[in-house]
NUMARLO-544244 format. One record per residue (C-alpha): y, z, x; residue in one letter; chain. Coordinates in steps of 0.1 Angstrom, whole numbers. Example, Ala and Ser with C-alpha at 12.3 -4.5 7.8 and 13.67 -1.06 7.14 Angstrom:
- -45; 78; 123; a; A
- -11; 71; 137; s; A
This chain:
- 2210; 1306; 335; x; A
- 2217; 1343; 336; x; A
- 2201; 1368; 308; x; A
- 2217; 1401; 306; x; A
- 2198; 1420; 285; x; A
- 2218; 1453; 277; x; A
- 2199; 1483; 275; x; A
- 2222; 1513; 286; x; A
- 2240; 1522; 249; x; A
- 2236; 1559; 239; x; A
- 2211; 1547; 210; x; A
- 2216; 1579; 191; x; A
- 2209; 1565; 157; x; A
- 2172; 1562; 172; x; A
- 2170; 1598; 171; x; A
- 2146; 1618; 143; x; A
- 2154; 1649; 129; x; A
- 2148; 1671; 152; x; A
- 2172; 1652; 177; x; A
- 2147; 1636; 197; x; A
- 2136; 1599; 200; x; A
- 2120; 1585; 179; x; A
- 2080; 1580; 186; x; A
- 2084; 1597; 213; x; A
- 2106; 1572; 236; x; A
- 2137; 1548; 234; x; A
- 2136; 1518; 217; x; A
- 2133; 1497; 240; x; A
- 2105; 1510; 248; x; A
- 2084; 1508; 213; x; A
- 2054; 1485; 211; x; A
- 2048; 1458; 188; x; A
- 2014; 1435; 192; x; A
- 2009; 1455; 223; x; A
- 2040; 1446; 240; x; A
- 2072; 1465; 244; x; A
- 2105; 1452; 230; x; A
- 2119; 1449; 267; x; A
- 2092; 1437; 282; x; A
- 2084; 1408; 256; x; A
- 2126; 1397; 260; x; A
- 2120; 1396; 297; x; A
- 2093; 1375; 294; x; A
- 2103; 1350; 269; x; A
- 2138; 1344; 288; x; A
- 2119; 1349; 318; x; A
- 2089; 1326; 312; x; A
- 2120; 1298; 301; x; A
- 2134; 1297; 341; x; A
- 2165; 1323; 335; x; A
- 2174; 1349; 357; x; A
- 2168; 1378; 336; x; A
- 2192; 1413; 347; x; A
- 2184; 1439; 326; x; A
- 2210; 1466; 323; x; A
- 2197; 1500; 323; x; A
- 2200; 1537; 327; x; A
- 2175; 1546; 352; x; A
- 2141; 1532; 370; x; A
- 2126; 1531; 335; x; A
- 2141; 1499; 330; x; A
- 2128; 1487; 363; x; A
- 2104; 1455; 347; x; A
- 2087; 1430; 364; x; A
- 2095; 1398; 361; x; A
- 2140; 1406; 360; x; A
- 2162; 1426; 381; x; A
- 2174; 1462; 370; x; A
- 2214; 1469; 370; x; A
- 2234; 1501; 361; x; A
- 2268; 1507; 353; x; A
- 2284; 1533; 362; x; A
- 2311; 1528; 330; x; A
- 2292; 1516; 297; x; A
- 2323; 1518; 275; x; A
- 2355; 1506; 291; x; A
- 2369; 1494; 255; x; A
- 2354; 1520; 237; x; A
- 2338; 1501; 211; x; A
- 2316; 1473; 209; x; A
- 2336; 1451; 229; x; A
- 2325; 1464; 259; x; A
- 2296; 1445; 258; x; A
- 2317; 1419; 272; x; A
- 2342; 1440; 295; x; A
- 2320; 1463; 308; x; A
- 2290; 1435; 320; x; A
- 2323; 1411; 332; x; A
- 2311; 1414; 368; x; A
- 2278; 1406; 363; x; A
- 2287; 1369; 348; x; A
- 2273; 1342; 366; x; A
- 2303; 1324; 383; x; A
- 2278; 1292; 385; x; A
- 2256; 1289; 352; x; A
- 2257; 1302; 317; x; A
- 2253; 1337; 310; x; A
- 2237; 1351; 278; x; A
- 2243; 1385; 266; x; A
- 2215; 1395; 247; x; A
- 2195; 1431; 235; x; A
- 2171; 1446; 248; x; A
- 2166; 1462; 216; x; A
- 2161; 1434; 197; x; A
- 2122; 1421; 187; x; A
- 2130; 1380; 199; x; A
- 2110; 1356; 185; x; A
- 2098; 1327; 208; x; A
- 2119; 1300; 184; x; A
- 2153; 1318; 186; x; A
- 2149; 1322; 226; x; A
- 2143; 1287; 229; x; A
- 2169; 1277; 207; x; A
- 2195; 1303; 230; x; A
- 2181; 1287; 263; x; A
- 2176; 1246; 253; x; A
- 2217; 1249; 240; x; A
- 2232; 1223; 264; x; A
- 2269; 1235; 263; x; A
- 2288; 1257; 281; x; A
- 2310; 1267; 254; x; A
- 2308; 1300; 241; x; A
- 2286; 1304; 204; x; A
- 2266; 1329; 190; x; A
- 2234; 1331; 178; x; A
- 2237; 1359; 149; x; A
- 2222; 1359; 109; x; A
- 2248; 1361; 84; x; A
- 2237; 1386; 63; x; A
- 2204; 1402; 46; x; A
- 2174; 1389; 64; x; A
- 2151; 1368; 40; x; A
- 2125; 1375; 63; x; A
- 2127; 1414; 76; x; A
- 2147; 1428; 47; x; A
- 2175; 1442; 69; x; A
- 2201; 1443; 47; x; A
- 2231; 1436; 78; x; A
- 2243; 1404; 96; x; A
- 2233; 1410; 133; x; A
- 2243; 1390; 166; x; A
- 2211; 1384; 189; x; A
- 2229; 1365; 219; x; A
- 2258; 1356; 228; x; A
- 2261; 1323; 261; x; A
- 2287; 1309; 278; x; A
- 2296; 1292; 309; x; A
- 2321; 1297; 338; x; A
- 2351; 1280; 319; x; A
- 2349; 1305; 291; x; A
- 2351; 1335; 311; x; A
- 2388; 1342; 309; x; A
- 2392; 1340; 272; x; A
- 2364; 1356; 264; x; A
- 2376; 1386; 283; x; A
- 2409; 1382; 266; x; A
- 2396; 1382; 234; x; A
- 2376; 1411; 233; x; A
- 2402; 1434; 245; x; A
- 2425; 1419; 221; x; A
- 2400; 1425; 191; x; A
- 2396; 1463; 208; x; A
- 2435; 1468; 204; x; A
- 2430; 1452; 171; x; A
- 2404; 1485; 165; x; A
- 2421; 1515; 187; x; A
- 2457; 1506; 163; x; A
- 2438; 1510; 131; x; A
- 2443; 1472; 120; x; A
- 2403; 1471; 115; x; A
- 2378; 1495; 110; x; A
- 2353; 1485; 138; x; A
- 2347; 1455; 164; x; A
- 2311; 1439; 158; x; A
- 2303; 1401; 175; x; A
- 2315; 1387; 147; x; A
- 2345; 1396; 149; x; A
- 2349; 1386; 187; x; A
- 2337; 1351; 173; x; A
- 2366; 1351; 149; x; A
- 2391; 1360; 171; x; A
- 2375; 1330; 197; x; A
- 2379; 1306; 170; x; A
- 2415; 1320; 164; x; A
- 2411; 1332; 126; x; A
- 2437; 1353; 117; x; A
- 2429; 1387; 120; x; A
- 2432; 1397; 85; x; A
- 2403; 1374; 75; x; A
- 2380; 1387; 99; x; A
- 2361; 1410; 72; x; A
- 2355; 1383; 52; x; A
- 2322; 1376; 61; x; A
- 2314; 1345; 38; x; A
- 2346; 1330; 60; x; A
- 2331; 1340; 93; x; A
- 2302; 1323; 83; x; A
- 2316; 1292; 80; x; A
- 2334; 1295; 113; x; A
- 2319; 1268; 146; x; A
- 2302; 1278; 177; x; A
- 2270; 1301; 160; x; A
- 2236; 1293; 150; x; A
- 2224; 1310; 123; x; A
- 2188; 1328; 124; x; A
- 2165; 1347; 96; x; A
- 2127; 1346; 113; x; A
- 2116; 1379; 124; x; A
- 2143; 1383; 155; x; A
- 2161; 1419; 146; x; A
- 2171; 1446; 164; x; A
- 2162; 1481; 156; x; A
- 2192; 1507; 153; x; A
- 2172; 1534; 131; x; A
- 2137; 1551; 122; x; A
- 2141; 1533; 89; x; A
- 2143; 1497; 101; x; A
- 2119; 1502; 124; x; A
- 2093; 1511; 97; x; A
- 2109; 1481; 76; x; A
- 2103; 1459; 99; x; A
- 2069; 1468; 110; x; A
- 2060; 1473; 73; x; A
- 2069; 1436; 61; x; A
- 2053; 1421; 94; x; A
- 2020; 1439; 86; x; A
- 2024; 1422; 52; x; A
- 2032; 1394; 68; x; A
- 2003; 1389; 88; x; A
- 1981; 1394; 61; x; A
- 1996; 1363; 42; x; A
- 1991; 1347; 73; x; A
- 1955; 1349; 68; x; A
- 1956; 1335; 39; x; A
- 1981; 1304; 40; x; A
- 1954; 1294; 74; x; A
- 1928; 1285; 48; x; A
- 1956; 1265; 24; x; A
- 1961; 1230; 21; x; A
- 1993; 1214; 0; x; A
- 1982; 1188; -15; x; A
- 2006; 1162; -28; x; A
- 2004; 1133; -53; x; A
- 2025; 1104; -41; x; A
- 2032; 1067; -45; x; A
- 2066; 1049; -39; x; A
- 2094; 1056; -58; x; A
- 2132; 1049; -61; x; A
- 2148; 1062; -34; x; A
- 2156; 1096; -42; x; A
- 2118; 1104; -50; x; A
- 2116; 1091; -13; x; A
- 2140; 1116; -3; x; A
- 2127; 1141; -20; x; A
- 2091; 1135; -10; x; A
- 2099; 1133; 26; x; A
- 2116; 1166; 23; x; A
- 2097; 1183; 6; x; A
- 2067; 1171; 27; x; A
- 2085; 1184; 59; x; A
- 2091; 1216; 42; x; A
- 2051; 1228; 44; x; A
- 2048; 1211; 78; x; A
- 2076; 1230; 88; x; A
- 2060; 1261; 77; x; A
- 2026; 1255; 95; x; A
- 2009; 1247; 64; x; A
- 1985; 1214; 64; x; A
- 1998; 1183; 39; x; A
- 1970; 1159; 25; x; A
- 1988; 1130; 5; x; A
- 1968; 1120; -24; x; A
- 1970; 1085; -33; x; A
- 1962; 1067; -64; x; A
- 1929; 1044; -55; x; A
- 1922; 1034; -90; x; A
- 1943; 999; -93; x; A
- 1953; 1004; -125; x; A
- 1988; 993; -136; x; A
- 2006; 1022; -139; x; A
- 2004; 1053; -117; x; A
- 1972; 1081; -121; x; A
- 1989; 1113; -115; x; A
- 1954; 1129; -119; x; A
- 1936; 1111; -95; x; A
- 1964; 1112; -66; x; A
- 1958; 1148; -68; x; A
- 1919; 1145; -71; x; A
- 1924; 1124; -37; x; A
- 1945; 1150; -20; x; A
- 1921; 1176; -27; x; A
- 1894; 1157; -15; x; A
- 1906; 1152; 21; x; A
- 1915; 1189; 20; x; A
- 1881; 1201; 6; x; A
- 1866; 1180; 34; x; A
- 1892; 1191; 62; x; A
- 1880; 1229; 52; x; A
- 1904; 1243; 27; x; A
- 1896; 1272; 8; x; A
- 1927; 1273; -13; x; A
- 1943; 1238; -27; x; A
- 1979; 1244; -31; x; A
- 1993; 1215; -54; x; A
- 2029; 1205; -50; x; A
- 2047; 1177; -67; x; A
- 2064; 1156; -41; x; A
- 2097; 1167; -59; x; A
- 2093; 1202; -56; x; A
- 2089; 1232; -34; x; A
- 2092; 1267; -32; x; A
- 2097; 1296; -1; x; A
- 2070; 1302; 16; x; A
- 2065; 1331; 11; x; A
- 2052; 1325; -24; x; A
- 2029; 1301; -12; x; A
- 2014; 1336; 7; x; A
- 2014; 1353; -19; x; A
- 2001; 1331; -44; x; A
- 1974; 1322; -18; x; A
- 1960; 1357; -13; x; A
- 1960; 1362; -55; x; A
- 1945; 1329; -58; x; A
- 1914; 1345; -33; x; A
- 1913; 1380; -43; x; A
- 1914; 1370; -82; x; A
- 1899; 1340; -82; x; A
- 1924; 1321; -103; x; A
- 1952; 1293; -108; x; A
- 1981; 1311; -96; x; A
- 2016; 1296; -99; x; A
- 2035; 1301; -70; x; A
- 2068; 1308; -93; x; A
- 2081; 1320; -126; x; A
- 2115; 1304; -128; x; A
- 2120; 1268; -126; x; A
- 2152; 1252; -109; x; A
- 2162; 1215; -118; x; A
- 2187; 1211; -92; x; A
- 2219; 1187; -104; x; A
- 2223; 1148; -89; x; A
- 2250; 1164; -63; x; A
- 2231; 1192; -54; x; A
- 2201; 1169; -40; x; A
- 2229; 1162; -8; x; A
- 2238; 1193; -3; x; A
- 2202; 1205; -1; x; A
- 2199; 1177; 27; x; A
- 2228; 1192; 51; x; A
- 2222; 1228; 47; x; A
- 2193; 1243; 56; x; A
- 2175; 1264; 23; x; A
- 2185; 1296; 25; x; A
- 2198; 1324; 6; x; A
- 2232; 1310; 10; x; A
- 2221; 1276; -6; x; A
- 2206; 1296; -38; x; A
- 2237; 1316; -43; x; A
- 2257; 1284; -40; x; A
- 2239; 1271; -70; x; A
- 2227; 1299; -91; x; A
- 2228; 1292; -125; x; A
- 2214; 1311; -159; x; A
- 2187; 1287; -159; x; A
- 2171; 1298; -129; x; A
- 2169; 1332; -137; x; A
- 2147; 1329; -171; x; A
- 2112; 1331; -174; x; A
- 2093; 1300; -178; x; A
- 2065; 1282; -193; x; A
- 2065; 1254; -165; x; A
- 2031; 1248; -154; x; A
- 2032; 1226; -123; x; A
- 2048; 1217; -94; x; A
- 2037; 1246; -73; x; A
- 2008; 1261; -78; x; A
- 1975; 1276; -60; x; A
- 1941; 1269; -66; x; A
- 1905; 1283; -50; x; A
- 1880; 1258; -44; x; A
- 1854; 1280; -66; x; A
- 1878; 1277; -95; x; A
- 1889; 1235; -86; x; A
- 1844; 1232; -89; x; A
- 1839; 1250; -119; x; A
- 1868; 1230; -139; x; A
- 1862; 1194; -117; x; A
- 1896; 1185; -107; x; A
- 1925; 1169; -129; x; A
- 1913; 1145; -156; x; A
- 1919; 1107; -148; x; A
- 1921; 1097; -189; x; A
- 1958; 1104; -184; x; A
- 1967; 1071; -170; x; A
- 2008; 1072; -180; x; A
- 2033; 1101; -172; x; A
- 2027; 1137; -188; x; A
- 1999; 1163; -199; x; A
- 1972; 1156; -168; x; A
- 1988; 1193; -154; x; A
- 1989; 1216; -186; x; A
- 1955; 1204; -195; x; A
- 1941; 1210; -157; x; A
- 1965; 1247; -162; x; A
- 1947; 1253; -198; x; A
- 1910; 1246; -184; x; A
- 1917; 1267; -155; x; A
- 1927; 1299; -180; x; A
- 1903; 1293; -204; x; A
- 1874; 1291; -179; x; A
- 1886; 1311; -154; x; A
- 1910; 1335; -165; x; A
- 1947; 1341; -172; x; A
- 1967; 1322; -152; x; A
- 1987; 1344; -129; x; A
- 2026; 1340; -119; x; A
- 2046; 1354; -84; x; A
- 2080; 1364; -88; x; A
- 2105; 1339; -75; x; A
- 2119; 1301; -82; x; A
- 2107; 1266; -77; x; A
- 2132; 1241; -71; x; A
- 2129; 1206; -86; x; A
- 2149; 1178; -69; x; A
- 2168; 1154; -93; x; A
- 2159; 1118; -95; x; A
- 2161; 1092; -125; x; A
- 2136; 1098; -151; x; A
- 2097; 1081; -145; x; A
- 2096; 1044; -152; x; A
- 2061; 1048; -166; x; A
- 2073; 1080; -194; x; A
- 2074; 1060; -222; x; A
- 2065; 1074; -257; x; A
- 2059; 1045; -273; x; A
- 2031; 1032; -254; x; A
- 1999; 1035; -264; x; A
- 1987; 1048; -233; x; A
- 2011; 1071; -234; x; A
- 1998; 1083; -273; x; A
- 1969; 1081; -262; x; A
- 1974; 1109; -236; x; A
- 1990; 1133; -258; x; A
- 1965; 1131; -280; x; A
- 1936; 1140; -254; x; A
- 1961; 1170; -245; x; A
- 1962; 1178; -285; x; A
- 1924; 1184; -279; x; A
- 1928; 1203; -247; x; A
- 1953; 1227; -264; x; A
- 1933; 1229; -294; x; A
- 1902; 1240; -274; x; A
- 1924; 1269; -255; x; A
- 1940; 1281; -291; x; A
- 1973; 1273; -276; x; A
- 2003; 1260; -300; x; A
- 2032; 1250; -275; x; A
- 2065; 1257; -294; x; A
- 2080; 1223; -284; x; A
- 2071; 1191; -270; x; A
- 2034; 1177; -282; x; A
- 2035; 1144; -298; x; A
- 2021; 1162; -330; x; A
- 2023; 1197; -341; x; A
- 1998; 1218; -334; x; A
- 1984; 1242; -364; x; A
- 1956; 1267; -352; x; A
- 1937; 1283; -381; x; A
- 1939; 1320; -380; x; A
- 1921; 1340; -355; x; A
- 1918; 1311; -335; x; A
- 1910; 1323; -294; x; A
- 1901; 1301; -269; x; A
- 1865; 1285; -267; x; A
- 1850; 1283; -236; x; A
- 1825; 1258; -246; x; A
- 1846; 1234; -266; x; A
- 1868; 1231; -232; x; A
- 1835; 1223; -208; x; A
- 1826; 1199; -237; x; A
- 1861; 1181; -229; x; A
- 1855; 1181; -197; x; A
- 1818; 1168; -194; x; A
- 1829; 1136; -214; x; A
- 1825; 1101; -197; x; A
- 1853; 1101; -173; x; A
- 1862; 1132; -177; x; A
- 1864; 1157; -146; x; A
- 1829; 1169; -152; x; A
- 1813; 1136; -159; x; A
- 1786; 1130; -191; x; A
- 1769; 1161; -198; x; A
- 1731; 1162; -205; x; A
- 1731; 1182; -230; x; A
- 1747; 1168; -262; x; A
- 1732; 1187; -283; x; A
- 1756; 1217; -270; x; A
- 1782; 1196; -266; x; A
- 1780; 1185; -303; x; A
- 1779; 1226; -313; x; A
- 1808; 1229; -293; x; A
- 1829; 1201; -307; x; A
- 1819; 1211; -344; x; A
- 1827; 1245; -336; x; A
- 1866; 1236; -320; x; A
- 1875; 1211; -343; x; A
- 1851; 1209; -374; x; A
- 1878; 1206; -397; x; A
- 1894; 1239; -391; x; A
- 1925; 1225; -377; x; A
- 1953; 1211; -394; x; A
């Protein structure tokens, strides 16, 4: 396979203020993590077997590892189709060729994605739109391969998208719009980018591949990688820890997606499982076991995800690094997404992505919400001081606002990052019944835990909850709670504080 990596465009937009390059050289030329854009492109294609042409200006350009080429006419089209028509006699007439950019920061999954493609037709790797992941607020093209049989009509297509240009019939030629008119859309939709997007024959990237046309993306870019690196840091020393037993099959689905989501993401999975035996399932102690095998595997943060839900990751980051510098339950959202029966499908043949949430955006996404589970970080100093979820709530319901309430009244105000957590459908739990005593019996033991934070939910307890006024949380009524037999704490040895603490909660101050 042939990699031309084109390097010999006037760059002028790279320019600063007082006409001259930016930082001192062109942007090829710039260094991230100690290694040149150019000279990183040559050796990912490179290291990957392809014989890598870079087409340059001068000896500048000469870089080990590829062969240096120079036109003598950059422009034949004059516009962006001659990338294709002026590098024509450069195509391999035996392999695939890839045009590519040698301004362009590649990441080692979108090279090997362009060089693994077994097919000789032509397709584009490109992003849509605004990059999730850099900010860049453009669609961009990062390569473009395609074998000996495509040669001719590639050629013919970009010089019928140039006439299309140089006789006013569109504004300007970009990839995309060569990829339109290969796929024969009529030329009067090719501005419609949702349409283009939709088109065959491209792969669609958002990781940190992006190419670098100004001073101000450059800075972007660098800015939110920084950033990013220091999230990094923190999502190494989190574990997702999921509570699981089997379901119907669209909890399976779920959980299996959702559990390939963190993998997917680098992040280590501990399934908790309910060792208990009881007859119906222990929420609380799945999660207890999950934490367990990550406490003992090394975590420093417990990130607690219901199988059903999940989040972007980069609010797992950033509720990670507040969960360590703070020292608090952080909830990795502050809107709360039930996506609809239908919508579980379409989450399973498209990818998440921006596209996917403005598919399905809805007014109930975008409020504020009192949801206090599903996603949510935790730092081992704050999961000893509380002792984990309490295993007294043996039926659906309550185990996670009364772990959420002992966290904030013994730790501090829970904290909230910006952005939504999306809940897959499936039937309602088999074991939420209201009318079960087990079931009474845990919203009762959640009255207490509510009682002993001074916090009056507006909806949903099994009976209302009347605080006396001036009520605040009490610190030691809560670590009485939890120091009860069973309780996450275990028995305290001290009940004559315990007692104090109970008569000063509930001695008949609450209706």
């Amino acid at each position: 396979m042939r990699v031309l990596l084109l390097a010999q465009g006037t760059g002028r937009r790279w320019d600063d203020e007082n006409g001259r390059p930016f930082l001192g050289a062109p942007k090829h030329f710039v260094e991230i993590e100690g290694e040149t854009l150019i000279g990183r492109a040559v050796r990912l294609f490179g290291a990957r077997g392809a014989d890598v042409v870079v087409v340059g200006p001068d000896d500048r350009y000469r870089i080990e590892g590829s062969r240096l080429v120079t036109l003598t006419d950059t422009d034949p089209s004059g516009c962006d189709m001659s990338k294709f028509t002026a590098t024509a006699g450069l195509w391999s007439t035996t392999e695939r060729t890839v045009i590519a950019w040698a301004d362009c920061w590649y990441s080692d999954e979108c090279v090997a994605s362009v060089l693994d493609h077994a097919d000789d037709r032509y397709h584009v790797w490109r992003r849509p739109g605004r990059s999730r992941t850099t900010g860049h607020r453009w669609d961009e093209s990062f390569a473009v391969p395609f074998g000996p049989s495509e040669h001719e009509r590639v050629l013919d297509r970009a010089r019928f998208v140039a006439e299309q240009v140089h006789s006013g019939v569109i504004k300007a030629s970009h990839i995309r719009t060569h990829l339109a008119a290969m796929c024969d859309m009529p030329v009067r939709r090719w501005e419609r980018l949702g349409l283009v997007a939709d088109l065959p024959h491209q792969t669609h990237v958002d990781d940190w591949t992006d190419d670098f046309d100004t001073p101000a993306e450059w800075e972007s870019w660098t800015r939110r990688r920084a950033a990013w690196h220091a999230m990094i840091e923190a999502t190494e020393r989190v574990a997702v820890c999921i509570p699981w037993c089997e379901g119907d099959e669209y909890r399976t689905e779920a959980f299996e997606w959702c559990r390939n989501w963190w993998e997917s993401h680098g992040l280590s999975v501990f399934i908790g499982e309910d060792r208990s035996g009881g007859m119906w399932p222990n929420r609380s102690a799945m999660r207890n076991d999950a934490a367990r095998q990550a406490i003992e595997a090394g975590a420093e943060v417990l990130f607690f995800a219901d199988s059903d839900t999940f989040v972007p990751i980069e609010q797992v980051q950033e509720a990670a690094r507040l969960a360590v510098e703070q020292q608090r339950l952080v909830l990795a959202f502050d809107r709360y997404w039930r996506l609809r029966r239908g919508q579980n499908r379409r989450l399973m043949d498209m990818p998440y992505s921006d596209r996917f949430v403005s598919m399905f955006r809805s007014r109930t996404a975008e409020k504020r919400t009192s949801h206090a589970s599903g996603a949510m970080a935790v730092p081992v100093d704050v999961w000893d001081q509380v002792g984990g979820y309490d295993e007294r709530f043996v039926r659906w319901g309550f185990e996670d606002r009364a772990f959420w309430l002992a966290c904030q009244v013994l730790c501090g105000d829970v904290l909230r990052v910006d952005g939504i957590a999306f809940h897959w459908w499936h039937p309602a739990p088999a074991d939420k019944d209201p009318t079960r005593p087990e079931y009474r019996a845990g919203a009762e033991l959640g009255r207490r835990y509510k009682l002993a934070a001074a916090w009056a939910p507006k909806a949903g307890a099994m009976e209302p909850i009347k605080l006396p006024p001036g009520a605040v949380p009490d610190p030691d009524a809560m670590r009485a709670i939890l120091h009860e037999p069973g309780a996450p704490l275990g028995p305290t040895i001290e009940p004559v504080t315990v007692e104090r603490a109970w008569d000063a909660a509930f001695g008949g101050a609450v209706a």
